[in-house]
N, C-alpha and C positions, 0 to 999 in steps of 0.2 A: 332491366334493372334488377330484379329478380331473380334471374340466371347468376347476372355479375357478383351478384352480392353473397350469394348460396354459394356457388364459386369459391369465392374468395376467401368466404368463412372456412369453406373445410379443407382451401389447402393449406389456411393456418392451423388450423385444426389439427391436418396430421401432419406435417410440421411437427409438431409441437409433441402430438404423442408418439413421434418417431424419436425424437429429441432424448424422451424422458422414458420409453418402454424400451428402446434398444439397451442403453444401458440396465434399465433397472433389469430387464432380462438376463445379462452378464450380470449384474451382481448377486441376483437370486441364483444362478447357479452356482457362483465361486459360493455364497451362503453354505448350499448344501453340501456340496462335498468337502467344507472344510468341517461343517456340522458332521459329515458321514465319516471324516477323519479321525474327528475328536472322539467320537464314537468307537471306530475300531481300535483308535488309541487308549481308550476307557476299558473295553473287551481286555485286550491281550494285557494292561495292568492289574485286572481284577483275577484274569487267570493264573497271570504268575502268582499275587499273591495267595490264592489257594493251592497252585500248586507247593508252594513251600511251606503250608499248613499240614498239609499232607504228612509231604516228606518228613517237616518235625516231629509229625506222629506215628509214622512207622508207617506210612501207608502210600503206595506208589500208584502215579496216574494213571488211569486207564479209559479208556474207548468210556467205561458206562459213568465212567465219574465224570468225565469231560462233560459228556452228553447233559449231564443236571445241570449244571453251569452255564455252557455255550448256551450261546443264541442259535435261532434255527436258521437263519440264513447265511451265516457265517461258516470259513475254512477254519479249524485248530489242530493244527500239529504243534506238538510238547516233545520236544527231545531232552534226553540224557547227555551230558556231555560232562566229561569225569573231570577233574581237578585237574586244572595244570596245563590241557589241552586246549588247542586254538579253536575253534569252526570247524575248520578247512578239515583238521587233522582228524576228524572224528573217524572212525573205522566201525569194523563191520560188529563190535560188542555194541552199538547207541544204538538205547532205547528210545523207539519212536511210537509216537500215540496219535494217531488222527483222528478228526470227527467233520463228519459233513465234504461235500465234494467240493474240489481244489476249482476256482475260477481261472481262465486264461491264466497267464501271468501279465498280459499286455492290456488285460480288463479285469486290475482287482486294486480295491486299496487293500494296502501291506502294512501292518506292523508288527516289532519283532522287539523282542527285548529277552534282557537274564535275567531269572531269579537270582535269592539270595543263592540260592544251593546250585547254582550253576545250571539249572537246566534253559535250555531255550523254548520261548513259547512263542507261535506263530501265528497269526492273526489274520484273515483273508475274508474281503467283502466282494463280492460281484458288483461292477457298475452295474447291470440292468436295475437293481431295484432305483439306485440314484439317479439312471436315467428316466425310469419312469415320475419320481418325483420332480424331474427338473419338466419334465413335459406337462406334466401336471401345474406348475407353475407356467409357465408359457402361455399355456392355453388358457387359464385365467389371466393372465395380462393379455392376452388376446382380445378375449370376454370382456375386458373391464376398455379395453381401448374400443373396441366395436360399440357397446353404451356410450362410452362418451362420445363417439362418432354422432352413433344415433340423436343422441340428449342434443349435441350440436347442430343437426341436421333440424331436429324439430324447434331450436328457438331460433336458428339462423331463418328458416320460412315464416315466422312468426312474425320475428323485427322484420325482414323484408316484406308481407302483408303490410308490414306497422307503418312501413317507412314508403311504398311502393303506394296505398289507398290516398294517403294523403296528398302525394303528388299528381296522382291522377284530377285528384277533388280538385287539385291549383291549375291543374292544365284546363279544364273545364271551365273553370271561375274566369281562366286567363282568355278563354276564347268566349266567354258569355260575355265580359267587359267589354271585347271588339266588337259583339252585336248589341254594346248598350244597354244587356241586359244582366248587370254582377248582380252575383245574390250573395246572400250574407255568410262569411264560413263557420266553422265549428273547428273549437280547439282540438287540437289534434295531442296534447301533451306535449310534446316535441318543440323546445323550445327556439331551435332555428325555422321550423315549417310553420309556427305558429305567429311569428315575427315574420316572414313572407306572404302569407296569408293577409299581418294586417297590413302591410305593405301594400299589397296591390289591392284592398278594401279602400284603402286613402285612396291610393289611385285611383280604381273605380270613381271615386266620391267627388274627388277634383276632374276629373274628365267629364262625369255627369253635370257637374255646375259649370262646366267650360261649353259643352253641347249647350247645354239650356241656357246659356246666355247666348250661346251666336243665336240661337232659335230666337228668343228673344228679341237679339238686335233686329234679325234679320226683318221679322213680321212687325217689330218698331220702322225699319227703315221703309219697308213695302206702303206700313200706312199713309206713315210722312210724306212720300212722296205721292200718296194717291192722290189728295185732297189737292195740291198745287198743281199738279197734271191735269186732274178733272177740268179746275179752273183755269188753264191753259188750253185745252183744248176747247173749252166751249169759247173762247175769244176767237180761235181759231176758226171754228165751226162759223160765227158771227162774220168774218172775215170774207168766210168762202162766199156767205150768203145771198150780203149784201153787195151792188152797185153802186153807193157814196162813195166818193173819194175818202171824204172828210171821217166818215164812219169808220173806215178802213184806218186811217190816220188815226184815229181815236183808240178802235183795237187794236193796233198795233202797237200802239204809247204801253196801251194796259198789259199785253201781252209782255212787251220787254220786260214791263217790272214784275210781273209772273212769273218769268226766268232766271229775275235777277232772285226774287224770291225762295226761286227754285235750287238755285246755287247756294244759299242759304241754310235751307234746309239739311241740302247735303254736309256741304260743311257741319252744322252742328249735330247731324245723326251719327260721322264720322267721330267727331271730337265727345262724343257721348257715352264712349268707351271709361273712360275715367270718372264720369259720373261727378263732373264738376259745377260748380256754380260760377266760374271765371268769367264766362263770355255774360251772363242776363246780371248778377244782381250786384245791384249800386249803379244801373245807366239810367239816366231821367233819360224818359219816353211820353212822349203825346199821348194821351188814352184818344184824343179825338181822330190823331190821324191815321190808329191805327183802325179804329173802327170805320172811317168813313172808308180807307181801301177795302178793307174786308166787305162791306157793305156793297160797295161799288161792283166789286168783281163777282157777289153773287145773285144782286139785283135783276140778273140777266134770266137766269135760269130758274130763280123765283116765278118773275115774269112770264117764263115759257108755262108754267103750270097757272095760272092766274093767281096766283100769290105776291104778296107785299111785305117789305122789309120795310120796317120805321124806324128811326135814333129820336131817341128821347133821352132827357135826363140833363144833370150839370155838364158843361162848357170849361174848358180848358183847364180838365184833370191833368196829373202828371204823377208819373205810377214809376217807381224803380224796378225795373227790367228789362227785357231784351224787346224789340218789336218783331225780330222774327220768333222768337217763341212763345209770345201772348200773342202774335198773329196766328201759328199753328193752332193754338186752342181755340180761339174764336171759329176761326175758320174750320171747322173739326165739331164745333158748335151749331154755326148754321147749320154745314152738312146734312148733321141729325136733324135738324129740324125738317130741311129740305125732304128726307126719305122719310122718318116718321112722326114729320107732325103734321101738323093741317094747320090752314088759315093765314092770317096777317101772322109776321115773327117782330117783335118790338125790342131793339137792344135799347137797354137803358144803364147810363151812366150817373153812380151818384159815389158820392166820400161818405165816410160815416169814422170821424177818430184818425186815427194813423192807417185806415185801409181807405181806399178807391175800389169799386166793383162794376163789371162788366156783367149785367144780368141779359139772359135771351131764353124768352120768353115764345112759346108758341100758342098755338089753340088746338092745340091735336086734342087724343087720348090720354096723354101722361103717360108714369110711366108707373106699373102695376105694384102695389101693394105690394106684395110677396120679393117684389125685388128690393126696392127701397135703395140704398146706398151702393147694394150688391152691385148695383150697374157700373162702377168704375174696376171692378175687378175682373181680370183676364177672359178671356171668356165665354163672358155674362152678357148677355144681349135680349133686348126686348122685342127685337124683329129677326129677321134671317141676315143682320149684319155676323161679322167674326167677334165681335166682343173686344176689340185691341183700341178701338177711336178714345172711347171715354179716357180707360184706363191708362195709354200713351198722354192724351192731353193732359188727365191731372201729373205724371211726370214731369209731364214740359212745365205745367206750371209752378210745381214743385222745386227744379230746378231753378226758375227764376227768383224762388224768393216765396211764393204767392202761392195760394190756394185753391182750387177747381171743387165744387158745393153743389150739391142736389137741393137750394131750397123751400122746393115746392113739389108735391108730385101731380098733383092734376089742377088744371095744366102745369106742363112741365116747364118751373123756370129754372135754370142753371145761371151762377154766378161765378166770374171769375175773382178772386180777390188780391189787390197786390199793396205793396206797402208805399203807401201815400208820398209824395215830396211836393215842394213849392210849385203851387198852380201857376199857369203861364197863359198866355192872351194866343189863343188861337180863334181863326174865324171859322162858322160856321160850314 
């Protein structure tokens, strides 16, 4: 870019003082030898008039008068020429007066003219001094075209540093954005590079929030399906174990709707792109049936560690939301309890106002001081979990309408909270 632009510069450049020195060259010379004309034309009027001062006073030119007069680099011959006579006709009586040596005839300016008193006065310049002068001019238009060469030379690498760094700075920025990593530019003056610049900083910006939300989705979608999978596989595992028919019949019941559950899931981790509340809020939902599946399907894995789930609480709540996304929170609930609590886990159902709440309860550790609420944020984990369970669940419950609550830290209870509607007669 560099080359091109230095290039380009200076063949406008002389262009341009070829344009304007060729001529001004020709007309500086027509200048001087019309100056060098006017001049020997000035000569031979000055001479005749003294030589007819002369003559009115009785006194005839000669070599040493001349000489006071003339110029030193100039030819003067002053002729006599009698009354009455042509040029041509003059003969061997005219008086001739010379001063200074005669130039070629094919390298002089001439001029010539008659006094009053008829004498002829002749005037002769040598081109070499004129030539010298015209070379003299030349050669400073030379001089003066070579500077502005130069001066061009030096701001055409200038602007092209000027105009060349900053492109570079955007090809850099343009290949740090493909590895994710744009940093921030610096105005460069340059009112189109500095408009490209913020051009691909938005970009940058909007590519970085498009990364970090598939990131996002993706370790959303990973969690969501973890939690139904776990619980699909241990019905599985139950399956393999046992030799009942009927037990097999039983897991396999449970197992389907862990599937269908599972389908579920996917569906709204897919539709969760828009970040809508379409599918959960405004559906009356069972608070009982959702908690007795959830209950159900991890009473099992409780049990393998000698651990107990209890439901406690009010009887035939009815909460506005989705059942499969107050089923994910719960379930996402246990879970934790299951890996870091200890003891009996007691869910408990009560209304308090226009909410309904889902509280679960363990007898672990709690959860530290220093964390506090911090636990629903990305992350943020109280054991060697990834931090995404909490944070995902109060989403889902968000989405539905409802709220997901740290309100206890040792032990640790969590509530879910959802917006109440007309209770309904469900059995225990």
């Amino acid at each position: 870019m560099r080359r091109r632009l230095v290039g380009s510069t200076l063949t406008v450049v002389g262009i341009v003082l070829a344009l304007f020195g060729i001529p001004l060259a020709i007309g500086a010379q027509y200048a001087l030898e019309q100056r060098a004309m006017e001049n020997v034309r000035a000569e031979s009027t000055r001479i005749s008039e003294t030589v007819d001062f002369w003559l009115d006073h009785g006194l005839l030119p000669s070599r040493a008068r001349i000489e006071q007069i003339a110029s030193r680099n100039r030819y003067v011959e002053v002729q006599e020429r009698p009354r009455g006579r042509l040029p041509t006709e003059v003969g061997d009586d005219l008086r001739i007066v010379r001063f200074g040596s005669r130039p070629p005839a094919d390298y002089a300016l001439v001029d010539q003219r008659v006094s009053e008193n008829g004498w002829v006065v002749i005037v002769e310049q040598s081109r070499a001094a004129l030539a010298s002068d015209i070379l003299q001019v030349r050669l400073l238009i030379t001089a003066a075209a070579v500077f502005a060469m130069a001066v061009a030379i030096g701001l055409t690498v200038v602007t092209a540093n000027r105009l060349a760094e900053p492109m570079v700075d955007l090809a850099e920025m343009a290949e740090r954005i493909g590895l994710g990593d744009p940093p921030a530019h610096r105005a460069y003056g340059v009112g189109e590079l500095d408009r490209v610049a913020n051009v691909l900083e938005t970009s940058a910006a909007r590519i970085s929030r498009m990364l970090a939300a598939e990131r996002h989705f993706a370790a959303d979608a990973s969690h969501q399906l973890r939690t139904p999978l776990t619980a699909l596989s241990m019905r599985l595992e139950e399956i393999i174990e046992t030799d009942d028919l009927g037990v097999v019949k039983e897991e396999a019941s449970t197992a389907l709707v862990q599937v269908e559950r599972l389908t579920d899931v996917v569906q709204r981790v897919l539709r969760r792109g828009g970040r809508d509340r379409a599918d959960g809020a405004g559906v009356r939902m069972s608070i009982d049936r959702v908690v007795r599946q959830q209950v159900r399907e991890w009473r099992l894995a409780f049990g393998s560690q000698g651990r107990a789930v209890l439901v406690e609480g009010e009887r035939g709540l009815v909460g506005l939301a989705s059942p499969g996304g107050i089923g994910q929170v719960l379930a996402t609930l246990l879970e934790n309890a299951l890996v870091h609590g200890a003891g009996t886990v007691v869910v408990t159902t009560t209304k308090a106002g226009d909410w309904v709440a889902i509280k679960v309860a363990d007898e672990g550790s709690g959860i530290p001081g220093e964390l506090g609420n911090r636990v629903f944020d990305r992350t943020v984990s109280g054991g060697s979990g990834t931090g995404l369970g909490l944070a995902v669940a109060r989403e889902l419950a968000e989405a539905d309408g409802g709220r997901l609550e740290l309100v206890q830290h040792r032990p640790p209870v969590f509530s879910i909270f959802l917006t109440a509607a007309e209770e309904v007669s469900t059995p225990v």
